[in-house]
C-alpha positions in Angstrom: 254.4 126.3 105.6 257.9 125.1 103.4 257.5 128.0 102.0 256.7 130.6 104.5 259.8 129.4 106.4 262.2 129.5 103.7 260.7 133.0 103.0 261.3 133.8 106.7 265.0 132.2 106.2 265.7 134.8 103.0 264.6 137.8 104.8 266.7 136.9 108.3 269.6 136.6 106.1 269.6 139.5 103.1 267.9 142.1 104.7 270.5 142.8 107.8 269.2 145.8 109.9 271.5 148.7 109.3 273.6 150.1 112.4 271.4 153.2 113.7 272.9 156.2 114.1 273.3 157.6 118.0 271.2 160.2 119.1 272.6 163.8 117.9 271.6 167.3 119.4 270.7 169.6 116.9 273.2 172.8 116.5 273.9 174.3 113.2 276.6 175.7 112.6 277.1 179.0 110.2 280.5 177.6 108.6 279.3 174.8 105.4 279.0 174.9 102.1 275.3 174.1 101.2 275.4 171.1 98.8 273.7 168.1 97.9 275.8 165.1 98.8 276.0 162.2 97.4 274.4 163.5 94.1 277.1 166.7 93.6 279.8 165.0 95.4 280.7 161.4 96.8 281.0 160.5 99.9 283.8 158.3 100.7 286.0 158.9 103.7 285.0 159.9 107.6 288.1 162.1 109.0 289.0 161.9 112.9 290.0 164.9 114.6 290.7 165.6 118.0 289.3 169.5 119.1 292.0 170.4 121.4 291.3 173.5 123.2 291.6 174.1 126.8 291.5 172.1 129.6 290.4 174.8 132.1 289.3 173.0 135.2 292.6 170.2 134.9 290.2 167.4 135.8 291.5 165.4 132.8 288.0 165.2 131.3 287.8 167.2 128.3 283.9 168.0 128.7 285.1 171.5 128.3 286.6 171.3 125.0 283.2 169.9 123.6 282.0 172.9 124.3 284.8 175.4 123.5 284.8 173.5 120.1 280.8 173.9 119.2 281.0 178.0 120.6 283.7 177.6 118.0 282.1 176.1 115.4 279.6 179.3 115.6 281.0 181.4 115.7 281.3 182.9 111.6 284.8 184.1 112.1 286.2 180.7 112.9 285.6 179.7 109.2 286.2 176.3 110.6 283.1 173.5 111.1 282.7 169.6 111.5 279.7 167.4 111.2 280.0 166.5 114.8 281.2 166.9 117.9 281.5 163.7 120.3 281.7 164.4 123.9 283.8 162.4 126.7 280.7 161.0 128.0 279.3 160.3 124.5 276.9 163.1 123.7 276.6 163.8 120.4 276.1 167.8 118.4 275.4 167.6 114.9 276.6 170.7 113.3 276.6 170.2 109.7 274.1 168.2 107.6 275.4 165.1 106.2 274.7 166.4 102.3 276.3 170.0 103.3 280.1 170.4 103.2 281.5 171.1 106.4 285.0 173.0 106.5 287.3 170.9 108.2 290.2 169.1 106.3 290.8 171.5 103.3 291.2 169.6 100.1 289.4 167.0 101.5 286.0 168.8 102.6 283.6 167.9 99.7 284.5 163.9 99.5 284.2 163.6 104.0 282.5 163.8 106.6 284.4 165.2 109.8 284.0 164.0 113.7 285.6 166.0 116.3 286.1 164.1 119.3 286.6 166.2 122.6 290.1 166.3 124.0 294.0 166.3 122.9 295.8 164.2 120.1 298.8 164.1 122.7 297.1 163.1 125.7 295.4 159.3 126.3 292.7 160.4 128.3 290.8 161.8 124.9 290.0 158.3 124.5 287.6 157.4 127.6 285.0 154.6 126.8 282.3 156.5 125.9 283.6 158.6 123.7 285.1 155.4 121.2 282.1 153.3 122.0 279.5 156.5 120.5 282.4 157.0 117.6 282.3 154.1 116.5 278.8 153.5 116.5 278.3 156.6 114.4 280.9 155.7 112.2 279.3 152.8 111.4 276.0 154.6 110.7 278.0 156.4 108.3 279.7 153.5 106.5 276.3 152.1 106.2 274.6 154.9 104.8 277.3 155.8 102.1 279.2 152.6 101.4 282.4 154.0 102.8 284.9 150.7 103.6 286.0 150.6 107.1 289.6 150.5 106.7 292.3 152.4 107.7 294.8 153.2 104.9 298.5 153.9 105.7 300.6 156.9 104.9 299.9 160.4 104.6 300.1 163.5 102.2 303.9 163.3 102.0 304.0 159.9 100.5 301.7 161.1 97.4 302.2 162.9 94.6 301.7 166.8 94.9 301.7 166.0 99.0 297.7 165.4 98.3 296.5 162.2 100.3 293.8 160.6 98.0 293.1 157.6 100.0 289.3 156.5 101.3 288.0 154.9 104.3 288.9 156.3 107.8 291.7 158.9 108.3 292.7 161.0 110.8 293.5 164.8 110.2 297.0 164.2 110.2 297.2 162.2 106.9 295.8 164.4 105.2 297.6 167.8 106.9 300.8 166.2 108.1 302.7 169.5 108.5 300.1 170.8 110.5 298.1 168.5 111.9 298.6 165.8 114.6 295.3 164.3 115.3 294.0 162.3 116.3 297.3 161.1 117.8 299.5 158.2 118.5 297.0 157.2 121.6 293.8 156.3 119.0 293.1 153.0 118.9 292.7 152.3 115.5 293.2 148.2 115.1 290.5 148.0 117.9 288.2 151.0 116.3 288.5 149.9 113.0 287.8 146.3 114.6 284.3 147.7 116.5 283.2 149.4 113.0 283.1 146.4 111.4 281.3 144.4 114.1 279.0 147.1 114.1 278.7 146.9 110.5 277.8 142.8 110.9 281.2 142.6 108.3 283.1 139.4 108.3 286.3 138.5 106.8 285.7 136.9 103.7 286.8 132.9 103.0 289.6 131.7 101.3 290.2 131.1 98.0 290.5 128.0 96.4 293.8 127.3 94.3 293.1 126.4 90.8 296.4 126.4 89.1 299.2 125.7 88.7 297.5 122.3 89.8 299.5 120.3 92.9 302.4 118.9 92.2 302.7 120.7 89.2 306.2 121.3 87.5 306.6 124.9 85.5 309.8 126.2 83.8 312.0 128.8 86.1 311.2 133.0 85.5 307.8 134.2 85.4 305.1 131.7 87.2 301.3 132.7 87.1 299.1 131.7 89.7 295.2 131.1 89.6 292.9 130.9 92.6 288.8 131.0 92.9 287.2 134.8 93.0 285.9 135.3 96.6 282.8 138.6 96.2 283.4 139.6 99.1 287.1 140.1 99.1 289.0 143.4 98.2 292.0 142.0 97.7 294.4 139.0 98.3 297.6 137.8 99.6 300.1 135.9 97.7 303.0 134.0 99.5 305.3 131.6 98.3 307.7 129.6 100.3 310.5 126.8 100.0 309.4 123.2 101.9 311.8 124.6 104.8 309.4 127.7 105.0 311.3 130.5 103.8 309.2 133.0 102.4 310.7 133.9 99.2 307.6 135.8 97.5 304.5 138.4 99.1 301.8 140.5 96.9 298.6 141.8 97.0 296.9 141.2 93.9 293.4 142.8 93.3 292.1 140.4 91.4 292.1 136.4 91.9 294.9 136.1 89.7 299.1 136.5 90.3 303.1 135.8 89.4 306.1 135.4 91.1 309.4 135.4 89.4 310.9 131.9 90.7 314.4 129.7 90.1 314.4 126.6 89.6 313.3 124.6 93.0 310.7 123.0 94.8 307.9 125.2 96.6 304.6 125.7 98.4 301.9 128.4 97.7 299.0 129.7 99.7 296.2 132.7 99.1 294.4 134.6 101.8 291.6 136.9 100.8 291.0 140.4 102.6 288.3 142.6 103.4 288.0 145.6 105.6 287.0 143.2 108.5 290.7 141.1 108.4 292.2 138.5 106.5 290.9 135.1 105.8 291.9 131.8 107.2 295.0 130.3 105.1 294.0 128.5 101.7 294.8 125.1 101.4 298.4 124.4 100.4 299.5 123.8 97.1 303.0 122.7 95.7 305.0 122.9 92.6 308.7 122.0 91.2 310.0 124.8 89.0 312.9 123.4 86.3 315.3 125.5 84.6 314.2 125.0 80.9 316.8 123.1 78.4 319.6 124.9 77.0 319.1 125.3 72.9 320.5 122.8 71.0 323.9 123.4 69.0 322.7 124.9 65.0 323.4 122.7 62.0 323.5 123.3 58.6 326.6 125.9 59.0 327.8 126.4 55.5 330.7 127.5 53.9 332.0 124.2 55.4 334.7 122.0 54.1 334.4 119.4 51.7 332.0 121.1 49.6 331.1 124.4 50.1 334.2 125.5 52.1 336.7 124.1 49.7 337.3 127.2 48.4 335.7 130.1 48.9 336.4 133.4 46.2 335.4 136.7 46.8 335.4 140.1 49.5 333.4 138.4 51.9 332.0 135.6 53.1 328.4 134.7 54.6 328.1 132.6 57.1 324.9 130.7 57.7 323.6 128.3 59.6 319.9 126.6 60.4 317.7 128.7 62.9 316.8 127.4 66.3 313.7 127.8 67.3 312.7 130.5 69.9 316.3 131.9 69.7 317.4 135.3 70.4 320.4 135.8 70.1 323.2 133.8 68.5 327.3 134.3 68.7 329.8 133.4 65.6 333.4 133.0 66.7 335.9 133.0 63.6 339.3 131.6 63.5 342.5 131.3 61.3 344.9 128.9 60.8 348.7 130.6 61.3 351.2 127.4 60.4 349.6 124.8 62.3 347.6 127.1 65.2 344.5 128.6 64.6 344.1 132.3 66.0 340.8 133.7 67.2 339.7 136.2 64.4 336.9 137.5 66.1 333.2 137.3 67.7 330.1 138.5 66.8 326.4 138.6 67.9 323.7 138.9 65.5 319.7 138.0 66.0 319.6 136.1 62.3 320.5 133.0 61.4 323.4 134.5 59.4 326.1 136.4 59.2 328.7 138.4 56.5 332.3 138.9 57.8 335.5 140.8 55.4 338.4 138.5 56.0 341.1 140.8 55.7 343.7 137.9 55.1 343.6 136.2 51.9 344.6 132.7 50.9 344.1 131.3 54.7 342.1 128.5 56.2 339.4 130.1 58.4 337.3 128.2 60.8 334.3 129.2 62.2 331.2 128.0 64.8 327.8 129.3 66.8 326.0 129.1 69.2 321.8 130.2 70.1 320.5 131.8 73.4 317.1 131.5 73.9 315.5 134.2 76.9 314.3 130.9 78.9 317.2 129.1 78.5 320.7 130.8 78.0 322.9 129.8 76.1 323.4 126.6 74.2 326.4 124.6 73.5 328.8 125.7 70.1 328.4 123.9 66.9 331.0 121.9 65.8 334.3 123.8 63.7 333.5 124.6 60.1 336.4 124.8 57.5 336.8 127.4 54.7 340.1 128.2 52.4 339.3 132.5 51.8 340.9 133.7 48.6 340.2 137.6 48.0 341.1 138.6 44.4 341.6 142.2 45.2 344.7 141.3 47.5 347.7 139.4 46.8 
């Protein structure tokens, strides 16, 4: 008995009835390209169109245009077809097999399946209950049958390269054709269709992550901080937000995976992760905080050398080398040389160089030079100079 009820339990929960498809009159039309969809082509994007045509009686109701647009359809000159055609009242024509190619967005015709829906992209009464009650059923039927995501992306042609739209889910005409196309218009719904899909569809947002790292209360140096969070399955993407305590939002991204970074100063601040799906957003993740610290400047280099006593006592030759002892994780160090002129010391000059040493040509012979450094490193700056190091310079070429 355990066990037939548990069985009963699996089967309730994993296999979900699929949304059926609405009843569809039978009415093929001449205009397709015989194919054999999904296995020559995939299938992964339903486009909305709106017929147009005339509204001959002016009642408003666009019954006519359902029917102007399947005489169309027809009609072999029109070179122009659809899947189906969705009246104001709902009524349904299937025109074009699902697996055949219908010719209806161009570039777009082998990868979609196209839905004409009765009416005018400039006019609100396209929209009547019906009609977005039987679209969105079949539309779910669709997604169903060929694991098309019901979303609606943004943008159109234009914002692509080579003005070709590439995006899946559910688009209207006008993303794809923006110079010519309108539909299906600034009155579709398409928060609340995309919304009714997905009930259809029996989708729910997905939950929200957990945060794994950095752990709470965490402190991480200032630039690049990565942040960790559980996988959800059945999430697409994420949200990433950062704040300060005061709650101004000073990071947003959208990673795919459960993984992101956020270039931060040094401050205190408060995370969270929402995961997405085509059915919405998550609930907000649990907080999380962290303290980011500008890392330590380097420390000053030792060792310099020539340096008087000793080494800088007197120093013969055409050039001098300068060296000093390497700090760690530097990139970068300056040398700033000096001369002594009576009792003032002059700046000679200042160079940069990546190594821990340095050859400079005094060009003035029998003087006191004095030189010091300092290291950058790329976390933290630069560090503080060295102390002065003394060297008498005697060239024996000059006087």
């Amino acid at each position: 008995m355990r066990f037939a009820a548990l069985l009963t339990f699996l089967t309730a929960t994993t296999l979900l009835a699929a949304p059926p498809k609405p009843a569809v009159t039978w009415d093929e039309s001449p205009n397709r390209t015989g194919s054999s969809r999904e296995t020559s082509y995939d299938i992964d994007t339903i486009v909305i169109h709106t017929t147009e045509g005339k509204d001959t009686n002016g009642d408003g109701v666009f019954t006519e245009c359902y029917t102007q647009a399947i005489s169309w359809f027809n009609n072999p000159a029109a070179g122009v077809s659809a899947h189906y055609v969705i009246s104001p009242s709902g009524a349904v024509t299937q025109m074009v097999a699902d697996d055949d190619i219908a010719w209806h967005a161009t570039y777009y015709n082998s990868r979609s399946i196209g839905i004409e829906c009765a009416g005018f992209s400039s006019k609100a009464g396209t929209w009547t209950p019906a009609l977005l009650e039987t679209l969105s059923s079949l539309v779910a039927y669709l997604c169903d049958a060929y694991d098309i995501t019901a979303v609606h992306p943004a943008g159109n042609a234009y914002d692509e390269p080579g003005d070709k739209f590439t995006k899946t889910g559910l688009v209207g005409h006008a993303q794809i054709q923006p110079w010519s196309r309108s539909d299906p218009g600034a009155y579709f719904p398409w928060a609340a269709f995309v919304e009714a899909v997905n009930e259809k569809l029996d989708v729910a947002p997905p939950p929200a992550p957990v945060l794994l790292s950095p752990v709470a209360g965490a402190t991480v140096p200032a630039g690049a901080v990565f942040f960790d969070w559980s996988t959800v399955p059945t999430a697409d993407d994420y949200q990433l937000k950062v704040f300060t305590p005061a709650g101004a939002l000073v990071h947003t991204s959208w990673p795919k995976s459960s993984s992101g970074s956020a270039t931060l100063a040094a401050g205190s601040y408060v995370w969270h992760v929402w995961s997405h799906n085509g059915a919405g957003y998550s609930s907000t993740s649990a907080s999380s905080t962290l303290t980011v610290v500008a890392p330590p400047a380097p420390p000053a280099p030792g060792g310099l050398t020539p340096q008087y006593p000793g080494s800088g006592w007197s120093v013969l030759g055409t050039s001098v080398k300068l060296a000093w002892d390497p700090i760690p994780a530097a990139v970068e160090y300056q040398v700033s040389l000096e001369f002594k002129d009576g009792t003032l010391w002059k700046t000679y000059y200042v160079w940069a160089t990546t190594a821990s040493s340095k050859t400079v040509w005094p060009t003035m012979t029998k003087k006191w030079y004095r030189w010091r450094v300092r290291a950058r490193t790329a976390a933290g700056g630069w560090g503080i100079w060295s102390g002065w190091a003394e060297f008498y310079f005697r060239n024996p070429t000059k006087s």
